[in-house]
C-alpha positions in Angstrom: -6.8 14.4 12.2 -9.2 12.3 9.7 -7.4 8.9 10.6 -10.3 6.6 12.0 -8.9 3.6 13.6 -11.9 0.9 13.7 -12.3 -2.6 14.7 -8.7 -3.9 14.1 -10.3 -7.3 15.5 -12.1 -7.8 11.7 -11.5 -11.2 10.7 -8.9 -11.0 7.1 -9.1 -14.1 5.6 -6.6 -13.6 2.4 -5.0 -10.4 0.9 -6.9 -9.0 -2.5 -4.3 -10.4 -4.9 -6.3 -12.9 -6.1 -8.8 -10.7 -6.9 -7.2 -8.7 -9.5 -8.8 -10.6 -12.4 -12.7 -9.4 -11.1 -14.1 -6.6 -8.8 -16.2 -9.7 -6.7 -19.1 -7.8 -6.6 -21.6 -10.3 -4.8 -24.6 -11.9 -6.6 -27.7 -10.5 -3.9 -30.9 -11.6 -4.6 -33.9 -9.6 -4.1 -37.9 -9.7 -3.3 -40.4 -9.1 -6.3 -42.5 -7.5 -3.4 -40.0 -4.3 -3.0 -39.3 -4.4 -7.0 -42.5 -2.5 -7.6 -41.5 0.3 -5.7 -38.2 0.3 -7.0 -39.2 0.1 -10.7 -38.6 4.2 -11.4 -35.7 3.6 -10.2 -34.1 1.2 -12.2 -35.3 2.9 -14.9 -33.4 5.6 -14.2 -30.8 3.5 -13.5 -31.0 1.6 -16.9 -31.1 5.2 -18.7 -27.7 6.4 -16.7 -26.3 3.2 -18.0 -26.7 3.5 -21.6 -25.2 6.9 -21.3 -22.0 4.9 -20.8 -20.3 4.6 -24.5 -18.0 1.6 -22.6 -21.2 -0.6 -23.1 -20.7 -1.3 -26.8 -22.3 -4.5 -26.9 -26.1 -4.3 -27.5 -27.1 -7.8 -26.2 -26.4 -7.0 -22.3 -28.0 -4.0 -22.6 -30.9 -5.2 -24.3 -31.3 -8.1 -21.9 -31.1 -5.3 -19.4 -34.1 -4.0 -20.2 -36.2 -6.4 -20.9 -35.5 -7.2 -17.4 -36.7 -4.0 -15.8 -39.3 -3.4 -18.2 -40.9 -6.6 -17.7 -44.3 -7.2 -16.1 -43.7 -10.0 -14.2 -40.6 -11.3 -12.7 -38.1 -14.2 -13.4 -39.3 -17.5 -11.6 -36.8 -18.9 -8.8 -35.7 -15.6 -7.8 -36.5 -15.7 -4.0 -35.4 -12.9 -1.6 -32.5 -13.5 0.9 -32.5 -11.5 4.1 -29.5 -11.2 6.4 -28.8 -8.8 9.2 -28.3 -9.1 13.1 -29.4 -7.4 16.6 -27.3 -5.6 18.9 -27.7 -4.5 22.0 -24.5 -2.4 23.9 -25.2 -1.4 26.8 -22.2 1.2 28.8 -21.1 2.9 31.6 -18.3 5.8 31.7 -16.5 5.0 35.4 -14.2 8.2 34.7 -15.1 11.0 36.5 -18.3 12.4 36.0 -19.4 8.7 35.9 -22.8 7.9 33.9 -24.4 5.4 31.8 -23.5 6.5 28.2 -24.8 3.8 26.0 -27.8 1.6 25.8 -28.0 1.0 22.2 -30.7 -1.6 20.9 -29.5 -1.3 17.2 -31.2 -3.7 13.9 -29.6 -3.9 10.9 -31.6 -5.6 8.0 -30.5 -6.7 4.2 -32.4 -7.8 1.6 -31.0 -9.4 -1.3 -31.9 -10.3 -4.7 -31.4 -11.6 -8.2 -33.8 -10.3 -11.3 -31.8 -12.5 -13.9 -29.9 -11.3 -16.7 -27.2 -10.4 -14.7 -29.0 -8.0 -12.8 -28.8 -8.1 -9.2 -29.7 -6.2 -5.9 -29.4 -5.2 -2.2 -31.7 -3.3 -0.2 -30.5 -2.0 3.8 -31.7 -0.2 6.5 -30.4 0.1 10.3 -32.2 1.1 13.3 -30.5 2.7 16.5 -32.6 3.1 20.1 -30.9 4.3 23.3 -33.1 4.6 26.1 -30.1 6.1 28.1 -31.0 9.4 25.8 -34.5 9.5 26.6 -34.3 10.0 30.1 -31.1 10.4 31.0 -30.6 14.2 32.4 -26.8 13.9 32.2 -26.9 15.3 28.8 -27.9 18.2 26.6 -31.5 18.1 24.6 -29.9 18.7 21.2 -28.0 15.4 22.2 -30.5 13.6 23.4 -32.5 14.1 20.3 -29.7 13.2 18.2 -29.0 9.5 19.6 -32.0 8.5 21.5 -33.5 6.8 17.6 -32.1 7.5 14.6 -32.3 5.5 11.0 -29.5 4.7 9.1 -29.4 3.3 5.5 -27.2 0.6 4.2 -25.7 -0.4 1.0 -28.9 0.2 -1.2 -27.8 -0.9 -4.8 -28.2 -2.1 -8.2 -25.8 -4.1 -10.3 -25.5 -5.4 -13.6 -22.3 -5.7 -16.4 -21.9 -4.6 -19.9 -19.7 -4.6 -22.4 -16.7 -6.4 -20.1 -17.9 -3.6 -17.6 -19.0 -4.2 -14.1 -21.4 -1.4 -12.8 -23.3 -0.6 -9.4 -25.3 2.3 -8.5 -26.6 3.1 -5.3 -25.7 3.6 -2.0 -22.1 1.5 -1.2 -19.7 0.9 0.5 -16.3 1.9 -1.7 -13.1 0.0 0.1 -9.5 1.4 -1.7 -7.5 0.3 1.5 -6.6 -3.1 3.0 -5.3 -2.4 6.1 -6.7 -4.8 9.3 -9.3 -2.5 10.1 -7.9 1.3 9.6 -9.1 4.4 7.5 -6.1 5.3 5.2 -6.9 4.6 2.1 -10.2 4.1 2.5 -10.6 7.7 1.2 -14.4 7.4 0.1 -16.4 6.1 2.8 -18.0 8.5 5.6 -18.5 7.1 9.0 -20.8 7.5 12.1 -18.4 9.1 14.0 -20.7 9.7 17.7 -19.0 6.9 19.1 -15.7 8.2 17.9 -13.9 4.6 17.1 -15.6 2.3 18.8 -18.1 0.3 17.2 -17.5 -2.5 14.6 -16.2 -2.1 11.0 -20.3 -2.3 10.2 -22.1 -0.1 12.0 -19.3 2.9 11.8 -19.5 3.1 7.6 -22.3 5.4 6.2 -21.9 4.2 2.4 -22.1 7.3 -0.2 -24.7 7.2 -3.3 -22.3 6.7 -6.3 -21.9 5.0 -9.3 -19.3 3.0 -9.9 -17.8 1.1 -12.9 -14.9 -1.4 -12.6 -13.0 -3.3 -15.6 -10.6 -5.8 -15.0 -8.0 -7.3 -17.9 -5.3 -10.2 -17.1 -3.6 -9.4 -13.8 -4.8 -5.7 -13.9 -8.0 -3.7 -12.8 -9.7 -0.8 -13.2 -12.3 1.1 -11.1 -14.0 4.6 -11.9 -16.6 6.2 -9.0 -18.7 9.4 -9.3 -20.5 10.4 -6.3 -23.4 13.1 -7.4 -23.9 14.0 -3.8 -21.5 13.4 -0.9 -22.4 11.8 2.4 -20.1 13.1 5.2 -19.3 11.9 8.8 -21.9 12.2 11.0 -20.1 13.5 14.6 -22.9 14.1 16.4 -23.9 17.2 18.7 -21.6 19.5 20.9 -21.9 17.7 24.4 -22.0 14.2 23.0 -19.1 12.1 24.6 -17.4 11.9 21.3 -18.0 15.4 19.7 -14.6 15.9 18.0 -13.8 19.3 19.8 -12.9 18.7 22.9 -15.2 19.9 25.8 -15.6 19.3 29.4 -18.6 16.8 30.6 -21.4 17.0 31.2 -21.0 20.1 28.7 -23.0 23.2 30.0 -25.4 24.7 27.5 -23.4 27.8 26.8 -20.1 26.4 25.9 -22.3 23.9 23.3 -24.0 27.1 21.7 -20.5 28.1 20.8 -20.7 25.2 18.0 -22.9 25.5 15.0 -24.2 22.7 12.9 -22.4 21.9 10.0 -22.1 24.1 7.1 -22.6 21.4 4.0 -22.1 21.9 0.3 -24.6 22.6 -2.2 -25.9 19.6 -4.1 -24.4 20.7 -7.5 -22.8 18.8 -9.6 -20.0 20.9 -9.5 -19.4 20.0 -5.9 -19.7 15.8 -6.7 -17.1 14.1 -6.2 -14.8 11.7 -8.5 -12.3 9.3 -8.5 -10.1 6.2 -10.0 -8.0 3.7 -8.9 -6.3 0.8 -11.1 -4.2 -2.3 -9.4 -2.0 -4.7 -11.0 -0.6 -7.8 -9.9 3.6 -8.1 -10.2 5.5 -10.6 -9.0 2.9 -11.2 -6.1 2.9 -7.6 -5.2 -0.6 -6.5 -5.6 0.5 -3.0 -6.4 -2.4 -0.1 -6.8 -2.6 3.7 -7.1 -5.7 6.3 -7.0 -7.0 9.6 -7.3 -9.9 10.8 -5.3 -11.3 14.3 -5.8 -14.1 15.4 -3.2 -15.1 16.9 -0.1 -13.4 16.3 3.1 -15.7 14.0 4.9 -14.7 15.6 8.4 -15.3 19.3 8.9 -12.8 21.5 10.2 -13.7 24.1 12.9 -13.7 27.5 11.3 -13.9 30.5 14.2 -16.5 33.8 13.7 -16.5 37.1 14.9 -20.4 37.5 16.0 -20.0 41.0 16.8 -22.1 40.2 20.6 -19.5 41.1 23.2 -20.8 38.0 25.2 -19.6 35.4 23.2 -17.5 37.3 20.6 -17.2 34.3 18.3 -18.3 30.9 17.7 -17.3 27.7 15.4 -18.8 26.9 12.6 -18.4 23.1 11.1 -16.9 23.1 7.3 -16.0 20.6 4.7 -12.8 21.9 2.9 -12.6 21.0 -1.3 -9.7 18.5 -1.2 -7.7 16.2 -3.8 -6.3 12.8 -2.6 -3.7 10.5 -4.6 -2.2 7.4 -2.9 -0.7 4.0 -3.1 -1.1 0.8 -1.7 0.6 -2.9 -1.9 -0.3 -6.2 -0.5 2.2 -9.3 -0.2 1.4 -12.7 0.7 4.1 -14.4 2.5 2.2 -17.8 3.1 2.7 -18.0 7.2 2.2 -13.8 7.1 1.0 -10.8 5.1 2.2 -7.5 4.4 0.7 -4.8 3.5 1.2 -1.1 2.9 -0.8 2.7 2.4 0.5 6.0 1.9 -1.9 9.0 0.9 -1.3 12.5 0.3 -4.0 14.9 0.7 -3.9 18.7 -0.6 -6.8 21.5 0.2 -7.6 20.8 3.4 -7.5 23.4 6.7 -7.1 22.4 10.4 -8.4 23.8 13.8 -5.6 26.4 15.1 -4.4 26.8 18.7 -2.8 30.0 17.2 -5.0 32.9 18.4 -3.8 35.0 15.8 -4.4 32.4 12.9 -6.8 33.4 10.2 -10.8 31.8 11.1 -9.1 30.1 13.5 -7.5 27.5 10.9 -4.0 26.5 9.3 -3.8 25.4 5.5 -1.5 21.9 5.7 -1.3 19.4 3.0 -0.4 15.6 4.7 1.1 12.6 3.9 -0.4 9.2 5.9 1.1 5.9 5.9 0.7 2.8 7.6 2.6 -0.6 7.1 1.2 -3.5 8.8 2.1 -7.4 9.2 -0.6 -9.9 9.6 0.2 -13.4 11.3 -2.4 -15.9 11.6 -2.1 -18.9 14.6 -4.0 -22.0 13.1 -3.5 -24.1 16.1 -5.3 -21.7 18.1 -7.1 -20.1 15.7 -5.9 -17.1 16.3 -3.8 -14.1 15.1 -1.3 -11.5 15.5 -1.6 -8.0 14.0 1.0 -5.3 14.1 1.2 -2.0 12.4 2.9 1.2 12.2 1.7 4.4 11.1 2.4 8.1 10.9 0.9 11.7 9.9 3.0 14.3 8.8 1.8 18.2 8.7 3.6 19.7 5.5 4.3 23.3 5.0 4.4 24.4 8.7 4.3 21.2 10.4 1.3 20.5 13.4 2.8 23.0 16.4 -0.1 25.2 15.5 -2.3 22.5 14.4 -5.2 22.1 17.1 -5.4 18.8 17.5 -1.9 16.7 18.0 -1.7 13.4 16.1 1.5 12.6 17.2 4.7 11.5 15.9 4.9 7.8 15.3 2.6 5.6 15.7 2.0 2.1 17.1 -0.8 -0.6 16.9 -0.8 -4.4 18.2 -4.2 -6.9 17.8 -3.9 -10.1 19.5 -6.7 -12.6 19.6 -7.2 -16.3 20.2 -10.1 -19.1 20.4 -10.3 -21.2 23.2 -12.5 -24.0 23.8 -14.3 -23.3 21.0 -16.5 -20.0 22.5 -14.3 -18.2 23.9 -11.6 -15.3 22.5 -10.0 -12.7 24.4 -8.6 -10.2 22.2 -6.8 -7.2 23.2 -6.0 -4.1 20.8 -3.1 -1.4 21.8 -3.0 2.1 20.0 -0.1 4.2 20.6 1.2 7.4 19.5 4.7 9.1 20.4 4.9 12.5 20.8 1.3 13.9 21.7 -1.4 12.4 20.5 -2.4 9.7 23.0 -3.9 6.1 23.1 -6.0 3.6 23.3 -6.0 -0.1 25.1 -9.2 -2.1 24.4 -9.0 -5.3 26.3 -12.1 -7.5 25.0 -13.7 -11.2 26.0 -15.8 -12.6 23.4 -18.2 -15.9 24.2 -19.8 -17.7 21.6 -22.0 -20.2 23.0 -24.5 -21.0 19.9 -24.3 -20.4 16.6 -24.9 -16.7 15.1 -25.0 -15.4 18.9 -22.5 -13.4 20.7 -21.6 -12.0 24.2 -18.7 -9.3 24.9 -17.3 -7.7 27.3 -14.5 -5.6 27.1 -13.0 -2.1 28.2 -12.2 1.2 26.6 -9.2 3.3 28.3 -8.0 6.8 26.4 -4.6 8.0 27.7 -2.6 11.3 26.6 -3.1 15.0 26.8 -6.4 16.9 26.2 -5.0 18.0 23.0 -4.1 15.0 21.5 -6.1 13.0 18.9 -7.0 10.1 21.6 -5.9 11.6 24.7 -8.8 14.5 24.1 -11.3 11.3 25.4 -9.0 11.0 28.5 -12.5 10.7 31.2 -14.1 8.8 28.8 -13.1 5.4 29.8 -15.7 2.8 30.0 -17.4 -0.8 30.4 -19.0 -2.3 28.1 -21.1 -5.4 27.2 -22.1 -6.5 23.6 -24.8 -9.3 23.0 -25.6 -9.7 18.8 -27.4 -12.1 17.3 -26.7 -12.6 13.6 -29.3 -13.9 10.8 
């Protein structure tokens, strides 16, 4: 199942209708120090953009390069860093109980503005967990994987031409709405070792692309090519989030049974490409899209391996897949509503049929999710309900691996008290196989930019399910992060 259900405490301030007339890209400013090193680039950039025959109009284009080319930079263009610390530590109390998180994790932007309508972002993030240095609980290949690890941010450039808006780079490509959820949000992979868990920032893993949006009147246009496709990173058999389900602490023979992911070539052939346009009607912010790509999660093919031991293994693959969906948003005033549906064709699925062929069923889908929005001004607070549903074409899920369940459920609920302190509590439920999750949550905010959290993870359901295959994975938690 490739729905990701993350942080369905993020903070929605409006619905996108009113920004139909213009994509919003924001106007970063960046340091002169970094634009020496980034000089070939933007070249390179520049040259990709005058490939586009959309530009037309020579003055942009021209201005364009006089800023890139120039020797020195604009004056009054000073660089604007942002970014926070986070520290999580966490300690599974289902049984086998262990600390499983100790995350120090630093997450810096720079921003920056070369004139001419040419601006930029620059980001990096840094994960440490001493827990994976020392801990013995888990296996090496673990250990290794999430004891440090870099991660780059949105890393772009952006400039307009012609009536166009472009931005090449890494980024972060949002088609969906929803409070929170993966439906739409077809183009973005995810760090995926902490299965749901962390916040809305740290799980996205923004592709490289170039992108191109146009917007006319009430309507609005967005192309996106992504040369070479960033998937999910879901971490190392063993890990306490590894998407096939295995028991903990996961002996060293069951893990060897997993290989690494098998990724595509880097040919162009295998980039990936899409377009979605949205138009405003009657207050219905209506929009449609087609994404062509990779699947960003691999599916679990099985092997013959000809050694009587261990007869077969599973080896990690990313299926060729085409995606078309829709989505609508509604403001109400006291409420918002707001819907996604996508269909997905080309992708397999782990089989718990022995006989099945590599161990996988072909199944196209269909997700949706509707979900209300109510905000509480006097406490400033707000209400958040959804449902949502897979459904298995062509065969249906009984042999499909993993059970999403039937229906399913979602309620957010959070409130300010005092000032600095929120409880919030999210529910997940699905009917019919797949499991859970409650995430009760206490947020204190005593100064500005800092924040302390406490808060619970339980899974429910059968081992089989999409949740319910984390069932002794329930934990504490704290958070502390500091934002600047």
């Amino acid at each position: 199942m490739n729905i990701p259900f993350t942080d369905l405490g993020r903070t929605v301030g409006s619905v996108r209708v009113a920004q139909v007339c213009r994509s919003g890209f924001s106007r970063e400013r960046f340091a002169w120090h970094h634009y020496s090193r980034l000089k070939p680039l933007l070249q390179g950039v520049l040259a990709l953009g005058m490939l586009f025959p959309i530009i037309g109009n020579a003055q942009p284009a021209q201005a364009l390069r006089d800023t890139l080319f120039a020797d020195a930079p604009p004056e009054n263009q000073d660089a604007k860093l942002s970014g926070f610390f986070e520290f999580t530590p966490a300690y599974t109390y289902a049984d086998p109980k262990h600390w499983s998180r100790a995350v120090n994790r630093l997450a810096v932007d720079a921003r920056g503005d070369l004139g001419s309508g040419v601006k930029w972002k620059l980001g990096a993030r840094v994960d440490i967990d001493p827990i994976y240095m020392g801990s013995n609980f888990y296996l090496q290949d673990v250990k290794e994987d999430q004891r440090a690890t870099a991660i780059w941010r949105e890393n772009y450039v952006d400039f307009d031409a012609g009536g166009w808006d472009f931005r090449v780079g890494a980024q972060n490509v949002v088609w969906g709405d929803v409070v929170g959820l993966f439906f739409a949000d077809v183009v973005s992979a995810r760090d995926l070792r902490d299965f749901l868990l962390p916040s809305f920032d740290v799980i996205r893993i923004p592709q490289w692309a170039a992108r191109a949006e146009y917007s006319t009147g009430d309507s609005h246009v967005e192309l996106v090519w992504v040369p070479v496709q960033t998937f999910d990173n879901i971490g190392k058999p063993g890990s306490d989030f590894y998407p096939a389900p295995l028991p903990t602490p996961t002996p060293a023979s069951v893990a060897a049974v997993f290989q690494n992911p098998d990724r595509p070539s880097s040919s162009l052939s295998n980039s990936a490409y899409g377009i979605r346009a949205n138009t405003l009607v009657g207050g219905w912010d209506i929009a449609g899209f087609y994404y062509r790509s990779f699947s960003t999660s691999p599916t679990f093919y099985r092997e013959l391996t000809g050694v009587a031991s261990q007869p077969f293994d599973y080896q990690p693959r990313y299926d060729r897949i085409w995606q078309a969906g829709a989505t609508f948003n509604k403001d109400f005033g006291s409420m918002v509503l707001h819907g996604e549906a996508v269909y997905a064709n080309g992708a397999n699925y782990a089989s718990s049929d022995p006989m099945a062929i590599d161990g996988v069923v072909a199944r196209p889908t269909v997700d949706w999710i509707t979900s209300l929005d109510v905000p509480f001004s006097e406490v400033d607070g707000r209400m958040n309900f959804q449902v949502f549903q897979r459904l298995y074409l062509d065969g249906g899920d009984a042999a499909v691996a993993i059970k999403p369940g039937d229906v399913g459920i979602s309620a957010f609920v959070s409130a300010k008290f005092g000032g600095t302190w929120e409880p919030q509590l999210l529910w997940i439920q699905t009917f019919g196989g797949g499991g859970g999750l409650v995430r009760p949550r206490l947020n204190w905010t005593p100064i500005k930019n800092a924040t302390f959290s406490a808060g619970v993870d339980i899974f429910t359901g059968a081992s089989d399910g999409y949740f319910g295959r984390y069932n002794n994975r329930d934990r504490v938690y704290g958070e502390w992060r500091y934002s600047f």
